[in-house]
C-alpha positions in Angstrom: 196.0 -161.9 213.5 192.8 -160.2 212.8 189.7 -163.4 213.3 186.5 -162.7 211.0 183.6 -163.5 213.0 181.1 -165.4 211.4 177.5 -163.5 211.6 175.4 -165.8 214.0 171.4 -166.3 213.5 169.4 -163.5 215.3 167.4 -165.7 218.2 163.5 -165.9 217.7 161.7 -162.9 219.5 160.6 -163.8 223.1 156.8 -163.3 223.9 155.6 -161.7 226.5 155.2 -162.8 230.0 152.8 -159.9 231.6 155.6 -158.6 233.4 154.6 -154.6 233.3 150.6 -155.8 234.1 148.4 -153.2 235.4 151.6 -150.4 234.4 151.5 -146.8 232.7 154.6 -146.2 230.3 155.9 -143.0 229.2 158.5 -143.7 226.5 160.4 -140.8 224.7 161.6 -141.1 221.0 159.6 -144.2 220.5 158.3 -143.7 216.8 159.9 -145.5 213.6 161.6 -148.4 214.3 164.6 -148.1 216.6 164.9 -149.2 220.0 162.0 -146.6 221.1 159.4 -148.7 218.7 161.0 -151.9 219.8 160.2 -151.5 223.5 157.3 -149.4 223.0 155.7 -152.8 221.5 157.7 -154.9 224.4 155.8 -153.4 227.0 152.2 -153.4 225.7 153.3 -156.8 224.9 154.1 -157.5 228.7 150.7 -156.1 229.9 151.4 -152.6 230.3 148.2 -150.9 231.6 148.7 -148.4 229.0 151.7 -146.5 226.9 151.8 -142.6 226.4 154.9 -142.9 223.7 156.2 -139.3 221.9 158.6 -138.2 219.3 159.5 -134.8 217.6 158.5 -136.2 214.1 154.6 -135.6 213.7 154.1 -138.0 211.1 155.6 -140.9 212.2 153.8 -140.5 215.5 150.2 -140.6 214.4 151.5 -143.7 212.5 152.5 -145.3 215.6 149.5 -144.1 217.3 147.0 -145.8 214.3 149.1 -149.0 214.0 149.5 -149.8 218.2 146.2 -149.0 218.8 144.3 -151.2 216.0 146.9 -154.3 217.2 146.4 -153.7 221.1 143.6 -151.3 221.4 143.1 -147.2 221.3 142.5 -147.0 225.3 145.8 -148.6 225.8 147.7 -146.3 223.5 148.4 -142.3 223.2 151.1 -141.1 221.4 152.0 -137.0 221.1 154.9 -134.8 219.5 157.4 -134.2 222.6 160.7 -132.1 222.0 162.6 -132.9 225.1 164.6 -129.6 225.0 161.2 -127.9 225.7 160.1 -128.4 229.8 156.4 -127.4 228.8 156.4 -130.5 226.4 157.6 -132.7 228.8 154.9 -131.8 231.1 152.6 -132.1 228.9 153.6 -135.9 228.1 153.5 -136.7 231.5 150.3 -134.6 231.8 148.8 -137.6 229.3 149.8 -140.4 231.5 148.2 -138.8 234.5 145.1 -139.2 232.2 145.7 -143.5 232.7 146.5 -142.9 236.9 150.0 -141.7 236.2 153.3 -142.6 235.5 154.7 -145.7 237.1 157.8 -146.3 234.1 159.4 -143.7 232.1 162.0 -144.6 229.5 163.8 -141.8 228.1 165.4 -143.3 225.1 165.4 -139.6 223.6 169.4 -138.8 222.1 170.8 -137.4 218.9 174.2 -138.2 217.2 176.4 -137.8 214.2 180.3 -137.9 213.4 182.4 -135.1 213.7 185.8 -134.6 213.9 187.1 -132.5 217.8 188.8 -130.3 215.4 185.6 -129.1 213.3 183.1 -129.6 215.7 181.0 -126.3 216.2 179.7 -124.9 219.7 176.2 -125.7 218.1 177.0 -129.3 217.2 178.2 -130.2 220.5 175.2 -128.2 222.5 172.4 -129.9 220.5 174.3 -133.3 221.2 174.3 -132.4 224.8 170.7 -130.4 225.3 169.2 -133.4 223.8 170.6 -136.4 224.9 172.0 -135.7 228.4 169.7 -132.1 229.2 167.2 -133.8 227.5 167.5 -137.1 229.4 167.5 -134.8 232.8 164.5 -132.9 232.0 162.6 -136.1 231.5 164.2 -137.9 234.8 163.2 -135.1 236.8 159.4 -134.6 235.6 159.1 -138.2 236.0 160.5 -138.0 239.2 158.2 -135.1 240.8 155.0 -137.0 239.5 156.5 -140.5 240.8 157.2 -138.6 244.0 154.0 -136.3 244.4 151.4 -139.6 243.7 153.6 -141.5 246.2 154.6 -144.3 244.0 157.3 -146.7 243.6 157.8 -145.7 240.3 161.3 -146.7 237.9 163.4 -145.0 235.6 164.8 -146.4 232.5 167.5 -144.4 230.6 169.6 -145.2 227.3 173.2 -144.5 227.2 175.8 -146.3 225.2 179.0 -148.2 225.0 180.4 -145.0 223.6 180.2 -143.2 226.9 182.6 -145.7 228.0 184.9 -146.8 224.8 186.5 -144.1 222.6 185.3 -143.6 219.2 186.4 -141.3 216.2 184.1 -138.5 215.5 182.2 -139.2 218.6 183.3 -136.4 221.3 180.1 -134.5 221.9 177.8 -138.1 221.8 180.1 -140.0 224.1 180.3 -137.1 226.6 176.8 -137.3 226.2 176.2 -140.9 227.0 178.7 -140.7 229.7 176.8 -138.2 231.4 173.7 -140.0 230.8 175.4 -142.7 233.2 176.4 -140.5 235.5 173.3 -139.3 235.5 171.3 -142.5 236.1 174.0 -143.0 239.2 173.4 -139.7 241.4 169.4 -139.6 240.4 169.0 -143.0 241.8 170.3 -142.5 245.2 168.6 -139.2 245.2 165.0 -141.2 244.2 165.8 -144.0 246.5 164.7 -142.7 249.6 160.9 -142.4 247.9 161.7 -146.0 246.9 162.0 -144.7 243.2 164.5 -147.1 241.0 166.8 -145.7 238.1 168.7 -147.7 235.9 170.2 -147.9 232.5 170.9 -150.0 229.8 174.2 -149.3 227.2 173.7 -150.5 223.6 176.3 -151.2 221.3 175.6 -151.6 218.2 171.5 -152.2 217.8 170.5 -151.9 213.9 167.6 -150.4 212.7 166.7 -148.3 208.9 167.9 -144.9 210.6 171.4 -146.4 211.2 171.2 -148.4 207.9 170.8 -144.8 206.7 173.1 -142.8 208.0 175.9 -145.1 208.2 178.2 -146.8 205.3 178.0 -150.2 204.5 181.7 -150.6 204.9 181.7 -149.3 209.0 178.4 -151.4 209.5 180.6 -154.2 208.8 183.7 -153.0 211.0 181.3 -152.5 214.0 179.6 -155.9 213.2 183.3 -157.3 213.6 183.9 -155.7 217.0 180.7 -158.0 218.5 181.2 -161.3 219.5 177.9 -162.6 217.7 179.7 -160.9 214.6 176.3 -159.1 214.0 174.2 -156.1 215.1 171.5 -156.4 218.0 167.7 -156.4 216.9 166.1 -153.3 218.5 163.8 -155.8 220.7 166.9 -157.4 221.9 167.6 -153.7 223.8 164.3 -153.3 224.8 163.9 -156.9 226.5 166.7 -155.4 229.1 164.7 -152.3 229.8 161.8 -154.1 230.1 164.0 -156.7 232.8 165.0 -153.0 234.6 160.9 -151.8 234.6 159.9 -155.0 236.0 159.8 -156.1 239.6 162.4 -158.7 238.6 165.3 -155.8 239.0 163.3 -154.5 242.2 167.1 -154.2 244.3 169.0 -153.0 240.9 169.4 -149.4 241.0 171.9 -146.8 239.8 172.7 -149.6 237.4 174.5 -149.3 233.9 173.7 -152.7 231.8 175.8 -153.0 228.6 173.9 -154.9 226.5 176.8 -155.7 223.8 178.6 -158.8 222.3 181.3 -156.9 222.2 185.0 -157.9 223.0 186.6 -156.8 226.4 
């Protein structure tokens, strides 16, 4: 017998408690308003030092950039176009947060998706999955990494996978090996970056809602995923980004190589 779950209240937003004081945040993907946005706010909320946030869409970045920077003030916020399939972009993001003492957090929250059967997908289709959201998610771990490692800090990682990289979904090969080897990912590189005393962790959304999904996905599987979650509703964006903001701080200072599913839903 199939239960309908009742869609429970979404909890008031928690404020900040200064947890990222006196921090510089590079946060990929972060304009609009998905889960990039959400903890792009979250942190400058928690006293980050400053944030150095980027996305591939020109626009929406320069919005960011006016709308963080009149609420929390212009020398705490920079914002640039970064495509993380390009290395000399990367640099150049992390080239902007030396410009605040360098990067001690770097959330690479950078991924791309879509629905595609196995049977139709392209070569293309599954590469620009792939370059983006695990290559992509590499490139950035590794910059980070060097800097973290060349300025002697104690810096951490934050990386967004997904629930798909460990549940099966239709239409989802090249995303879920994606996320899968996003986790993998996070695994390795944080034993490799714990000998400089470097932390790497990651969190796994299910479903998190947000316009872009609104967009892109039907009303009628919106509802089936809501289903599939114990709270019979979709997480806020913030809700994500309160965990990766928990993984930054020094409250998860003997977490690493960590995956954190942050999901209602059912076993």
């Amino acid at each position: 017998m199939t239960i309908k779950r009742a869609e429970q209240p979404t909890p008031d937003y928690v404020p900040g408690h200064n947890l990222l004081a006196g921090k510089v945040v590079v946060i990929t993907a972060a304009a609009g308003a998905g889960i990039g946005a959400a903890v792009t706010r979250r942190v400058l909320e928690e006293g980050a030092k400053a944030v150095v946030l980027s996305d591939t869409h020109e626009r929406r970045v320069a919005e960011a950039q006016e709308a963080l920077a009149a609420e929390f003030g212009a020398d705490r916020v920079r914002a640039l176009t970064c495509d993380v399939t390009d290395e000399a972009q990367v640099a150049a993001l992390l080239d902007a947060a030396d410009e605040f003492g360098g990067v001690d957090i770097m959330i690479n929250n950078a991924g791309l998706g879509g629905e595609v059967n196995i049977l139709e997908m392209t070569d293309d289709q599954w590469s620009k999955v792939l370059e983006i959201t695990l290559t992509g998610t590499f490139r950035c771990v590794r910059a980070a990494g060097n800097r973290m490692v060349a300025a002697g800090k104690k810096g951490v990682i934050v990386n967004n996978a997904s629930v798909i990289g460990w549940r099966a979904q239709e239409g989802q090969a090249h995303y879920a090996a994606a996320k899968a080897g996003v986790m993998a990912l996070t695994r390795c590189s944080a034993l490799d970056l714990a000998a400089h005393g470097i932390r790497v962790n990651a969190v796994s959304p299910s479903l998190a809602m947000h316009p872009f999904l609104a967009k892109v996905t039907t009303d009628d599987l919106l509802a089936e995923l809501k289903q599939r979650e114990a709270f019979g509703r979709a997480a806020e964006p913030w809700e994500v980004a309160n965990v990766m903001v928990f993984l930054a701080s020094d409250y998860a200072s003997y977490m690493t190589g960590e995956v954190v599913a942050v999901s209602s839903q059912q076993a």
